[in-house]
TITORLO-455418 format. One record per residue (C-alpha): x, y, z; residue in three letters. Coordinates in steps of 0.2 Angstrom, whole numbers, plus 5000, padded with zeros to 4 digits. Layout:
<rs>
XYZALA;...
</rs>
This chain:
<rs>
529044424906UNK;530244374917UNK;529744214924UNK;529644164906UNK;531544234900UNK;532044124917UNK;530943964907UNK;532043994891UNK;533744024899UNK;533643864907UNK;533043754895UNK;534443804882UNK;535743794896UNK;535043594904UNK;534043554890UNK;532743514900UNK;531743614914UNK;531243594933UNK;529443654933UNK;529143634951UNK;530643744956UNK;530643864944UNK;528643894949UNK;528943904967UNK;530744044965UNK;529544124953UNK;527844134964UNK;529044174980UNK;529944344971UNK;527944384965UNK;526944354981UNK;528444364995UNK;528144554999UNK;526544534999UNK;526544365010UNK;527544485023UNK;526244625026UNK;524844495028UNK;526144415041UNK;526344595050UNK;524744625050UNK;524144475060UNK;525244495071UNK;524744695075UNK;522844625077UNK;523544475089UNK;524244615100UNK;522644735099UNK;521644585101UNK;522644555118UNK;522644765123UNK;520844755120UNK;520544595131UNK;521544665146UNK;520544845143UNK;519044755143UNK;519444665159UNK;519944835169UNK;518444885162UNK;517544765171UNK;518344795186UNK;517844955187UNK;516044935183UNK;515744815197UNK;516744965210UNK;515045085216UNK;516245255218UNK;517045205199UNK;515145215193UNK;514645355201UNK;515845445195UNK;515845365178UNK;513845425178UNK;514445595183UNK;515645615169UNK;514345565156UNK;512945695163UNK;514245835165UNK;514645775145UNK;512845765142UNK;512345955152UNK;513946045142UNK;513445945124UNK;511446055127UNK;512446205133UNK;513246185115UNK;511946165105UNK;510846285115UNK;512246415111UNK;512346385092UNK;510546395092UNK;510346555102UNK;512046615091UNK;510946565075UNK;509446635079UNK;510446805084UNK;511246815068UNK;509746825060UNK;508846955070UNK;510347065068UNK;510347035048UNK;508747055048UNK;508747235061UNK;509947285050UNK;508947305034UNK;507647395045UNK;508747525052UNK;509547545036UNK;507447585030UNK;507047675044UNK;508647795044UNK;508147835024UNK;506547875032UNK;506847985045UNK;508348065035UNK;506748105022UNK;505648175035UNK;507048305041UNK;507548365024UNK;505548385021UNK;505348485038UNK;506948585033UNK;506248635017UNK;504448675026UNK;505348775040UNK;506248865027UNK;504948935017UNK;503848965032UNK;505349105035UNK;505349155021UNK;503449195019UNK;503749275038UNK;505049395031UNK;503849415018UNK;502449445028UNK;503349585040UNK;504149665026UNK;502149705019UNK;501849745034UNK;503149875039UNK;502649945021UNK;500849985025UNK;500150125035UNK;499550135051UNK;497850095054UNK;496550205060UNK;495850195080UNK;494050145078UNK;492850285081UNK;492350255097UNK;493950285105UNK;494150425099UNK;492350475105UNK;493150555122UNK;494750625114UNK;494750805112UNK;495250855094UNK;497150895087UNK;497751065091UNK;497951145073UNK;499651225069UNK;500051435073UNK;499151545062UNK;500551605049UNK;500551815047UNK;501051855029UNK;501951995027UNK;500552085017UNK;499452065031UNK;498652235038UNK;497952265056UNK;496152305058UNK;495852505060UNK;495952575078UNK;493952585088UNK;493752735096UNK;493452665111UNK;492252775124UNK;492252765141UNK;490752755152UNK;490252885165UNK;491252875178UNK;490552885197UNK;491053015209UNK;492052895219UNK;493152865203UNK;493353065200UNK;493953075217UNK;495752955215UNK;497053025209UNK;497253055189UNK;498952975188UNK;498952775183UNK;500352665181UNK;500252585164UNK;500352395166UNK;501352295151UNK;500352205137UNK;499952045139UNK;500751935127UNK;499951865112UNK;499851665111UNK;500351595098UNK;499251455097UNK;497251475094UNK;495951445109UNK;494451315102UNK;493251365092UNK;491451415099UNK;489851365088UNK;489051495081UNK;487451465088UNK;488251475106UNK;488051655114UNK;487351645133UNK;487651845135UNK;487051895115UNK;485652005125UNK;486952085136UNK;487752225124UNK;489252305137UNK;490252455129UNK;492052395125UNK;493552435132UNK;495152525124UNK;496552395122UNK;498052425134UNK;499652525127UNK;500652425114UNK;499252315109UNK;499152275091UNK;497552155088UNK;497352025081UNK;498351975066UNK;497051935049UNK;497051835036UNK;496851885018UNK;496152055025UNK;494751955034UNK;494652005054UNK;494151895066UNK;492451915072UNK;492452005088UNK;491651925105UNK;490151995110UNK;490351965128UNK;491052095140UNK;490952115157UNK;491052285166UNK;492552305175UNK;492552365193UNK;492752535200UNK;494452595199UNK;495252445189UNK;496152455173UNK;495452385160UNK;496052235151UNK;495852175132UNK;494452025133UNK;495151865125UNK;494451815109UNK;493851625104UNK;494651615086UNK;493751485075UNK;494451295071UNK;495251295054UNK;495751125047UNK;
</rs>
């Protein structure tokens, strides 16, 4: 639009218009800046062109030098060994990631688990205490048992309890007890006698002896008058004791004693 404006304005002012001159002010202002970079631009790659030619050349230099390649080829394995020292890193690094994702979850599982298994063995260990308690409790409640009998084959049986005298209880008559004829010796010692004191009476009865048992039942010895102060035996419900059959004859000169009595085994 502007090109053309300046195409107008000098035809009205001149009448006539100088296409050459107008084209080339008009194509100058449009492509000038642009006519400038290319411009700067070949001169930057002239000079890189010349930086690269003198590094190339040094370059050269120093490949032909034997220390400058040695060490050049040093460089490049020690560049070489740390690039696989990376990449061996990121692998191992990779790989151990996703092992430790991967024993994660397991753990995670295997934690559940066991945390399963203890509450289970809690529970069990509780109601094994309980059916203990149970169990001890029943058996604190129940009565003793019994020996077997053949333990108790050898043990002699339980002593039964005092005989109780009731009050209504009466003693057996007194015997009249006769004395046997005394010898000439006997007639001979003196008359007077010092009276001995009663034995006591026990208060817990001897074992019975069976019935059937009498060794001296053929041997009929007159009894003996009890010592002074001697009651008898106590009876029951007016019943006496049956009397032992066996006496034995005292010796000459000796006081006479009441005989001990077997009482029978009441349960």
């Amino acid at each position: 639009m502007e090109s053309y404006a300046k195409f107008l304005s000098a035809l009205s002012s001149e009448g006539n218009v100088n296409e050459q001159a107008l084209s080339v002010e008009t194509l100058g202002e449009v492509y000038g800046p642009l006519q400038k970079r290319i411009q700067d631009n070949i001169s930057r790659q002239e000079q890189l062109v010349h930086d690269i030619q003198l590094a190339n050349n040094e370059f050269s230099k120093e490949k032909n030098n034997s220390s400058s390649a040695s060490r050049r080829e040093a460089l490049l394995c020690e560049l070489a060994a740390a690039h696989d020292d990376y990449m061996e890193l990121l692998g191992n690094l990779q790989e151990g990631s996703k092992f430790y994702n991967n024993l994660t979850e397991i753990l995670v599982n295997f934690q559940n688990k066991i945390n399963d298994f203890c509450f289970a063995r809690k529970t069990e260990k509780e109601e094994v205490v309980k059916d203990l308690q149970k169990d001890i409790v029943a058996a604190t409640n129940q009565p003793t048992p019994l020996a077997p009998p053949h333990h108790n084959a050898n043990q002699k049986p339980a002593r039964p309890p005092p005989p109780k005298v009731g009050d209504n209880a009466t003693a057996p008559p007194p015997h009249n007890w006769s004395y046997p004829p005394a010898s000439t010796d006997s007639q001979q010692m003196p008359q007077q006698q010092t009276a001995y004191p009663p034995y006591p009476a026990y208060p817990y009865p001897y074992p019975p002896v069976p019935n059937a048992y009498n060794p001296y039942g053929q041997i009929m010895m007159p009894p003996f008058p009890p010592a002074p102060g001697y009651q008898g035996q106590p009876t029951y419900g007016g019943y006496p004791y049956p009397q032992q059959q066996q006496q034995q004859q005292p010796p000459t000169g000796a006081y006479p004693y009441p005989q001990q009595q077997y009482r029978p085994w009441q349960p």
